[in-house]
C-alpha positions as a Markdown table, in Angstrom:
| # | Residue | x | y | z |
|---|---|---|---|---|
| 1 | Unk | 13.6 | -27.3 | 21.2 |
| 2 | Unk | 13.2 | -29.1 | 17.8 |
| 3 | Unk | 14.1 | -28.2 | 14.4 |
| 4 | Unk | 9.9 | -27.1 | 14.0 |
| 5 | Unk | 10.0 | -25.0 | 16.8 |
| 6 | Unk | 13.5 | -23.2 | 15.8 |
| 7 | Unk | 12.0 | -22.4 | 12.3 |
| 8 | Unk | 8.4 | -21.0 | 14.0 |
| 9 | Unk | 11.2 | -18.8 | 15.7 |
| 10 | Unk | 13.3 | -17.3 | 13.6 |
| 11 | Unk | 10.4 | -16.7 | 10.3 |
| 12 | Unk | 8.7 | -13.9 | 12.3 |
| 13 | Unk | 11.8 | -12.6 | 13.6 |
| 14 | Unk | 12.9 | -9.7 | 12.0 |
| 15 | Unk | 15.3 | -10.0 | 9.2 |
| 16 | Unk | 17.0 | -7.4 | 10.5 |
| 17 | Unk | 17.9 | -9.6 | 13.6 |
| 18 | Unk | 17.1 | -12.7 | 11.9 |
| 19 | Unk | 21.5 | -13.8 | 12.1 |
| 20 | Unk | 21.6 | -13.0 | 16.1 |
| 21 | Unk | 18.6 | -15.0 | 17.0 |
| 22 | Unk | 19.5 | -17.8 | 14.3 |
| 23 | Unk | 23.4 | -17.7 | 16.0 |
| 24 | Unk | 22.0 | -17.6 | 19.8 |
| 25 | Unk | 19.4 | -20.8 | 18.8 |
| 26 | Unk | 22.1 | -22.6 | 17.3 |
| 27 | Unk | 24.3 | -21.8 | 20.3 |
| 28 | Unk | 21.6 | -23.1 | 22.2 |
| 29 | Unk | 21.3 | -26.4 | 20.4 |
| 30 | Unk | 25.0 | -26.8 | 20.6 |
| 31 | Unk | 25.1 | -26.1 | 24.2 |
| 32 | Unk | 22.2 | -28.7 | 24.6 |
| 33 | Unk | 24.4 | -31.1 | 23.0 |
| 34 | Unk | 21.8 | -31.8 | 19.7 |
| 35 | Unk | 25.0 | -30.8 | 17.2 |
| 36 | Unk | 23.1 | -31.9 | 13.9 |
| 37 | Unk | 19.6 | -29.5 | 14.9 |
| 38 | Unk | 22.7 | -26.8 | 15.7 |
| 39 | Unk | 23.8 | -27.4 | 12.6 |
| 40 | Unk | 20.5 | -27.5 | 10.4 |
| 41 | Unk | 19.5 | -24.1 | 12.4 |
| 42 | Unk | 22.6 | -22.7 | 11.1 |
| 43 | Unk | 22.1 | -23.3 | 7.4 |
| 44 | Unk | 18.2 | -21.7 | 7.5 |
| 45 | Unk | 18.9 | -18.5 | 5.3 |
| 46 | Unk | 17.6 | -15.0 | 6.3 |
| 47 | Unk | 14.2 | -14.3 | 4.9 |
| 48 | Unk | 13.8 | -11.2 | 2.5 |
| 49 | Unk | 11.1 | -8.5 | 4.2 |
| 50 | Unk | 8.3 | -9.6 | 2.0 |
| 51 | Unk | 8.7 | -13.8 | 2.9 |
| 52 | Unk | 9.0 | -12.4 | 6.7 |
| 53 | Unk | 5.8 | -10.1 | 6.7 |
| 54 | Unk | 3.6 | -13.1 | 5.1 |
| 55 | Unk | 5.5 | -15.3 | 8.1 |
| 56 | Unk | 4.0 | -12.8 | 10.5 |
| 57 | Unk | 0.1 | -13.5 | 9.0 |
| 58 | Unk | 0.5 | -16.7 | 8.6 |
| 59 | Unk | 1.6 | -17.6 | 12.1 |
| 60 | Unk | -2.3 | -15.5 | 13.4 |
| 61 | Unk | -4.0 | -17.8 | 10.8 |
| 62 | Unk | -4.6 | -14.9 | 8.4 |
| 63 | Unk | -4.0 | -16.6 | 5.1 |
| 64 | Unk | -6.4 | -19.4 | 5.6 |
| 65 | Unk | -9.3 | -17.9 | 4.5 |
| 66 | Unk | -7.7 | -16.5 | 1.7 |
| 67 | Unk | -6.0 | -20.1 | 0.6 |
| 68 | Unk | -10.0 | -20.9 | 1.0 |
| 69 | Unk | -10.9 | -18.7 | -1.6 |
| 70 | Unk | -8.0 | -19.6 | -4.1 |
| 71 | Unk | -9.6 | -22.8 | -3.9 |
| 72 | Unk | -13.1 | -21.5 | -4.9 |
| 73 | Unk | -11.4 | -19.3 | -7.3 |
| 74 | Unk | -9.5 | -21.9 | -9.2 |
| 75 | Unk | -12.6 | -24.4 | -8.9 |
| 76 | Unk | -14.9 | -21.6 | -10.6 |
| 77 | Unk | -12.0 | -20.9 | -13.3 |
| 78 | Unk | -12.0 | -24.8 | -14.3 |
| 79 | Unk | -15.5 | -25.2 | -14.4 |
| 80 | Unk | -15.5 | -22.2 | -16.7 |
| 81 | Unk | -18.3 | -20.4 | -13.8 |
| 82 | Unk | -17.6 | -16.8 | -15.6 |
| 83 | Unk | -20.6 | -15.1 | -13.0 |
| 84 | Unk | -18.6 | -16.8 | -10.1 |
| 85 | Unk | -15.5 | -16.0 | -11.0 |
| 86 | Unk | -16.5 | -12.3 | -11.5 |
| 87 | Unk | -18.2 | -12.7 | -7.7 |
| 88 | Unk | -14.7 | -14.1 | -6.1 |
| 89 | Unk | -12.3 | -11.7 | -8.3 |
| 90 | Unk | -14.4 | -8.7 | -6.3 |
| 91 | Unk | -13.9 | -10.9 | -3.0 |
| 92 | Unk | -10.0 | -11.5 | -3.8 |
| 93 | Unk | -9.4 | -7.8 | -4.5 |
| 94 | Unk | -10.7 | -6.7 | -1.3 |
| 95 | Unk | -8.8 | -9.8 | 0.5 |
| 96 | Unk | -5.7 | -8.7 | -0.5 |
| 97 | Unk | -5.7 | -5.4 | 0.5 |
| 98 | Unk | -6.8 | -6.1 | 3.7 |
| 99 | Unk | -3.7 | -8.9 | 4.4 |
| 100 | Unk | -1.4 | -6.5 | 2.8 |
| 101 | Unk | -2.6 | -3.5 | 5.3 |
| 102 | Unk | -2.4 | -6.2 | 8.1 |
| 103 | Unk | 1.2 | -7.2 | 6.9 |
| 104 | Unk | 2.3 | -3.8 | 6.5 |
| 105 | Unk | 0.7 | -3.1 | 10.5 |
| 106 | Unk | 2.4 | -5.9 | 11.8 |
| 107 | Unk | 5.8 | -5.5 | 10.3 |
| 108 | Unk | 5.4 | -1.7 | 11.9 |
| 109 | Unk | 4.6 | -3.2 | 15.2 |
| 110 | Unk | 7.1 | -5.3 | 14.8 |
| 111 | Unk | 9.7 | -2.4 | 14.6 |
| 112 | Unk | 10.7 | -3.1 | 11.2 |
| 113 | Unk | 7.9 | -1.2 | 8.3 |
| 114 | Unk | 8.0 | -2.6 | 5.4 |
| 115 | Unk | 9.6 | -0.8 | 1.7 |
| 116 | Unk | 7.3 | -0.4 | -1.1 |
| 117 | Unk | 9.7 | -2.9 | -2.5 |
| 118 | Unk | 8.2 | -5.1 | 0.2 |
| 119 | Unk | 4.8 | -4.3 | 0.0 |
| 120 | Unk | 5.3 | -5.4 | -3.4 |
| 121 | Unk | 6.5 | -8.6 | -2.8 |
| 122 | Unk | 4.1 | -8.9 | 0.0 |
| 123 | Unk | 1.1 | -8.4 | -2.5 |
| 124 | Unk | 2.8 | -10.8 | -4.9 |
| 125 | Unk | 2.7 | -13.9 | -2.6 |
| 126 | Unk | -0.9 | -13.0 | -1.7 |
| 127 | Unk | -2.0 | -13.5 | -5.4 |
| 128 | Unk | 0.5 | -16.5 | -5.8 |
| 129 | Unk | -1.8 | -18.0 | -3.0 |
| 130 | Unk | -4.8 | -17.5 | -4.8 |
| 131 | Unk | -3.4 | -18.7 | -7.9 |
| 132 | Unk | -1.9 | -21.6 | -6.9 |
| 133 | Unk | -2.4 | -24.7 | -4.2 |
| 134 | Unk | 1.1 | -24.9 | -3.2 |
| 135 | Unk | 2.1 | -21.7 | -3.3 |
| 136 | Unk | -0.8 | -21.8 | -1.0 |
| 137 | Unk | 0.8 | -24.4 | 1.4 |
| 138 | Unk | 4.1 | -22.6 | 0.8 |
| 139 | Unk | 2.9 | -19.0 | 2.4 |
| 140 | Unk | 1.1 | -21.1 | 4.7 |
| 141 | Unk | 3.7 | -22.8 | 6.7 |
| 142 | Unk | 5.2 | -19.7 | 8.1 |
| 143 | Unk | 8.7 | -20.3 | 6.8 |
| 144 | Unk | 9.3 | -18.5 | 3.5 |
| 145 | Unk | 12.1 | -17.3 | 2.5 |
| 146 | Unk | 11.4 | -15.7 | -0.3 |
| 147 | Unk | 8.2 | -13.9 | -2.0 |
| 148 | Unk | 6.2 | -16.0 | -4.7 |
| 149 | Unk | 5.1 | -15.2 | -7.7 |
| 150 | Unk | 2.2 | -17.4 | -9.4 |
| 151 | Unk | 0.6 | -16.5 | -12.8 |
| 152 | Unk | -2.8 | -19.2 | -12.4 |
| 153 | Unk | -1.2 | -21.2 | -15.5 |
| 154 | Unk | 2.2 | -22.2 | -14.9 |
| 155 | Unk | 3.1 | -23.6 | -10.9 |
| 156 | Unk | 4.5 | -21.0 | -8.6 |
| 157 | Unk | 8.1 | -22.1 | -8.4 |
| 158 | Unk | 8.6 | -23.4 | -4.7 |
| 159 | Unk | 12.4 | -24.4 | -5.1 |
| 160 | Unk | 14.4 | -22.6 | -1.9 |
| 161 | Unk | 11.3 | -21.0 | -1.1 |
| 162 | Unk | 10.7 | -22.4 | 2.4 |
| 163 | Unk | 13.2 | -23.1 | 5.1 |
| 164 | Unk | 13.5 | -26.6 | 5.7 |
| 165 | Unk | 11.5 | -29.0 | 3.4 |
| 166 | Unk | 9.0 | -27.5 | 0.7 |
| 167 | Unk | 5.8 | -28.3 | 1.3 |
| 168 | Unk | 4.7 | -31.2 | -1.4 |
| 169 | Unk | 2.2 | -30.1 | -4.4 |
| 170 | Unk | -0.9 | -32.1 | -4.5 |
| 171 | Unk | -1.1 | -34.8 | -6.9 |
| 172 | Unk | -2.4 | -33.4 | -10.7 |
| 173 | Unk | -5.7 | -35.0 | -11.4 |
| 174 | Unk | -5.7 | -38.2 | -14.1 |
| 175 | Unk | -5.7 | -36.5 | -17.6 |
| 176 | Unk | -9.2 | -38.1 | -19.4 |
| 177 | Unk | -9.8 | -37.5 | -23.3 |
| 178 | Unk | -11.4 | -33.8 | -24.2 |
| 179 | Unk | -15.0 | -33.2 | -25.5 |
| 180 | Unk | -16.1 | -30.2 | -27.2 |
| 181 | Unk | -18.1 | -29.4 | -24.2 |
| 182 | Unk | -14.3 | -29.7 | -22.6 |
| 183 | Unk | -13.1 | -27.4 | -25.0 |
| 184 | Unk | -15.5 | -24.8 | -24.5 |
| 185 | Unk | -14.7 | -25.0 | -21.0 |
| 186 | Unk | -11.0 | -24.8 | -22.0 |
| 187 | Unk | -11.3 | -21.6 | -24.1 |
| 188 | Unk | -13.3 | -20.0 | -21.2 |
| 189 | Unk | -10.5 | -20.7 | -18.8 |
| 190 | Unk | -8.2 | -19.4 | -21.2 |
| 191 | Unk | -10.4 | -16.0 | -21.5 |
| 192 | Unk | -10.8 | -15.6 | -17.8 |
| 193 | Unk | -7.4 | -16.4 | -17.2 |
| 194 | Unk | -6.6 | -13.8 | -19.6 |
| 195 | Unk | -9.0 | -11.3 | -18.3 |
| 196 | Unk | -7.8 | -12.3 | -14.3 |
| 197 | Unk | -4.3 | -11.1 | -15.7 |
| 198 | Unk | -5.8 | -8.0 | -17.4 |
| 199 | Unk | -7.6 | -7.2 | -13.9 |
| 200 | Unk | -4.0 | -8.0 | -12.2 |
| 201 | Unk | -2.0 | -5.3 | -14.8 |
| 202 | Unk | -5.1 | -3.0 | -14.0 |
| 203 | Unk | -4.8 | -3.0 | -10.1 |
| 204 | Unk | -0.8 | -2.7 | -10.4 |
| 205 | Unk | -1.2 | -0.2 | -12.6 |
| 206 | Unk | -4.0 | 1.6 | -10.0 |
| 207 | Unk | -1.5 | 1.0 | -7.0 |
| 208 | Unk | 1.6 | 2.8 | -9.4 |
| 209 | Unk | -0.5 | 5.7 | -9.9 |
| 210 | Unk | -1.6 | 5.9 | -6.4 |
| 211 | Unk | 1.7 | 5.9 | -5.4 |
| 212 | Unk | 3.4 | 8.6 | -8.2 |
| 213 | Unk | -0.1 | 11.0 | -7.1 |
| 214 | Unk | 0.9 | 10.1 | -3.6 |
| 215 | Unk | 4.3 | 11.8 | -4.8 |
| 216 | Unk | 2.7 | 14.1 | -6.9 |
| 217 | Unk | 0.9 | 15.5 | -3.6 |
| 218 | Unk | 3.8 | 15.1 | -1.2 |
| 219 | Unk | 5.7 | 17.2 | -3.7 |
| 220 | Unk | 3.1 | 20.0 | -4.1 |
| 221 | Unk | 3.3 | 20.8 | 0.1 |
| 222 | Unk | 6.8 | 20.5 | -0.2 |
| 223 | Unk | 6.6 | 23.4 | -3.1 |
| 224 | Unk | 3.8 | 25.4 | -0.4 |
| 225 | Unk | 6.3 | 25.1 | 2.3 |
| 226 | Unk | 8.9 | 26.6 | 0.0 |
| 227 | Unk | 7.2 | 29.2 | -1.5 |
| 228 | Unk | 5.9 | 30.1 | 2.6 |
| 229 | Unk | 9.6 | 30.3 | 3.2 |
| 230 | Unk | 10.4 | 32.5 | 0.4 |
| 231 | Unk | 7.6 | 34.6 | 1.1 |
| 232 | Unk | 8.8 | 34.7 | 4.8 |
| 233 | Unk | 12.2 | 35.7 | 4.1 |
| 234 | Unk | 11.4 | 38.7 | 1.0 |
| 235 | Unk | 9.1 | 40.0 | 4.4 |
| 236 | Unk | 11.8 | 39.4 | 6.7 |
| 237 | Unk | 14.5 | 40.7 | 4.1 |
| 238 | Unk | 12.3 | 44.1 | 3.5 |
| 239 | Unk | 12.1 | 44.7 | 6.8 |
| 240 | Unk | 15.5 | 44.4 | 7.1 |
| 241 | Unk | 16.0 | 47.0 | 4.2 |
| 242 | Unk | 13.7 | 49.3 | 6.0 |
| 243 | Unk | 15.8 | 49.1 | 9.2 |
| 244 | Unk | 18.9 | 50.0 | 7.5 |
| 245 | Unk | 17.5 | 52.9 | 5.8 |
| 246 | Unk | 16.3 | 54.7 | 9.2 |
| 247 | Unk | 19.7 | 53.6 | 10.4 |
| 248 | Unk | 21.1 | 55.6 | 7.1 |
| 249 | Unk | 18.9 | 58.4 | 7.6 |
| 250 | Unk | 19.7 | 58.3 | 11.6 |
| 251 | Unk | 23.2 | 58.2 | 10.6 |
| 252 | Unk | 22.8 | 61.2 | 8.4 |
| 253 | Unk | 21.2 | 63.5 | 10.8 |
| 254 | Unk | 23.5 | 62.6 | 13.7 |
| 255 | Unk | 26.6 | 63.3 | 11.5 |
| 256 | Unk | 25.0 | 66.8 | 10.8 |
| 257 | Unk | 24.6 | 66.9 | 14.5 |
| 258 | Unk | 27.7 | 66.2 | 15.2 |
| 259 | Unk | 29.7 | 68.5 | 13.2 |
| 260 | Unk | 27.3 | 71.2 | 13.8 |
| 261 | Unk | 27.5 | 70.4 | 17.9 |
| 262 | Unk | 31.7 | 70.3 | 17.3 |
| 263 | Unk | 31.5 | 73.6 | 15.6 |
| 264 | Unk | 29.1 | 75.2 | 18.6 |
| 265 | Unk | 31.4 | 73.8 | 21.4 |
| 266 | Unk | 34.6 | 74.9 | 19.0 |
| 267 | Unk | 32.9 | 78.9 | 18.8 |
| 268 | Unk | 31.6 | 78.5 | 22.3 |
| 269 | Unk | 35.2 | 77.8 | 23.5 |
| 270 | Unk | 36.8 | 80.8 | 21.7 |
| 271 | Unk | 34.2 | 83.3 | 22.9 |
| 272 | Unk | 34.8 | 81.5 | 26.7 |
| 273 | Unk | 38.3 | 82.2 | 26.4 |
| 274 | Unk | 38.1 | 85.8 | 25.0 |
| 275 | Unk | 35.7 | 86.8 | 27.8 |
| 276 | Unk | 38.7 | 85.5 | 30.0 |
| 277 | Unk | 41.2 | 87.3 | 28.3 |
| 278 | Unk | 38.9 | 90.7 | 28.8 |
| 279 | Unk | 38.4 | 89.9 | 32.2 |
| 280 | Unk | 42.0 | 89.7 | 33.0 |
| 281 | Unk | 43.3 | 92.5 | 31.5 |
């Protein structure tokens, strides 16, 4: 085992078992008598639930075609392409759900399902990818550690982001002099960037009411059950009332019974015991 193979291990582990399998590798190492991978497999750090998840789809190749389209994306947004740009921010939309269903299936097969803190983050690193070439790389290589976040103007910020060595940005293209046409293109960037960022607050702002209507709903059944189990337990409680009014009445007539059956066997007796009398004298 190298240090390559120990990091594809333990990025779509779990986190919650990330520490046992990184102890039993580094055991393993140890035992195998390579001390310095033993000791580089024990200082990779647990990676949150969001950096795991996009482990999980990158290791089946799933965020290659979407790296593919960042790069289209990015390409349209320089050369200021505002009909293609329109055409690829439909494309990305419906690309990011899809990985961030596929992440969220994967981390439940996987036997740990993701927060909506998670899905978050997961959602996060998928735009960072679109928005930028080495987060790109970074949520490529199937060790993150940590979600990204990328904005299309500044670079993501890679530092600790990937166990091991962070993959290297690409070189910046060689800065030439502006013309107006330049310019032009410059201010349409800035407008489309500015509008990709609208579209961005939009669809969070979609998946937060989503989620408060999903609430909103989950609390009206809650409120149905509740007012079932009221209504069950007036009936039941009625019906209870109504028992222990026979039983009132019941008791009513049988104590009327009773003293007027004690007072027939109480006359009964003394006319039984006169007849006696009679007879024997």
């Amino acid at each position: 085992m190298d240090f390559a193979e120990a990091v594809r291990q333990l990025y779509g582990t779990p986190p919650p078992r990330f520490v046992a399998a990184r102890t039993d590798l580094a055991r393993h190492a140890a035992d195998d008598g390579d001390r310095d991978l033993a000791a580089r497999v024990r200082a990779l750090r647990r990676p949150s639930a969001a950096a795991w998840a996009v482990n999980l789809l990158a290791a089946e190749g799933g965020l290659d075609e979407l790296a593919e389209l960042g790069d289209r994306f990015r390409t349209a947004q320089r050369h200021g392409d505002r009909d293609e740009v329109g055409r690829l921010s439909a494309e990305r939309k419906a690309a990011l759900a899809d990985l961030t269903s596929r992440a969220r299936g994967l981390a439940s097969d996987a036997g740990a399902p993701l927060a909506a803190s998670a899905v978050t983050g997961v959602d996060g690193t998928l735009r960072a990818v679109v928005a930028d070439e080495g987060a790109a790389g970074a949520a490529r290589s199937g060790a993150l550690v940590r979600a990204l976040v990328a904005d299309g103007v500044d670079e993501a910020d890679l530092d600790d982001a990937v166990a091991g060595e962070a993959p290297s940005r690409p070189r910046p293209r060689p800065a030439r002099r502006a013309s107006p046409d330049d310019d032009r293109a410059a201010r349409r960037r800035s407008a489309e960037q500015a509008a990709d960022e609208a579209e961005r607050a939009a669809e969070q702002a979609e998946s937060e009411r989503d989620d408060v209507e999903a609430r909103w709903a989950e609390l009206a059944r809650s409120r149905d059950e509740v007012a079932d189990g009221l209504r069950r337990l007036r009936d039941e409680f009625a019906a209870v009332e109504a028992r222990q009014r026979d039983l009132d009445d019941r008791e009513k007539f049988l104590r009327r019974e009773r003293r007027r059956a004690g007072a027939d066997a109480t006359s009964a007796r003394r006319d039984a015991d006169r007849a006696r009398g009679a007879v024997e004298d």
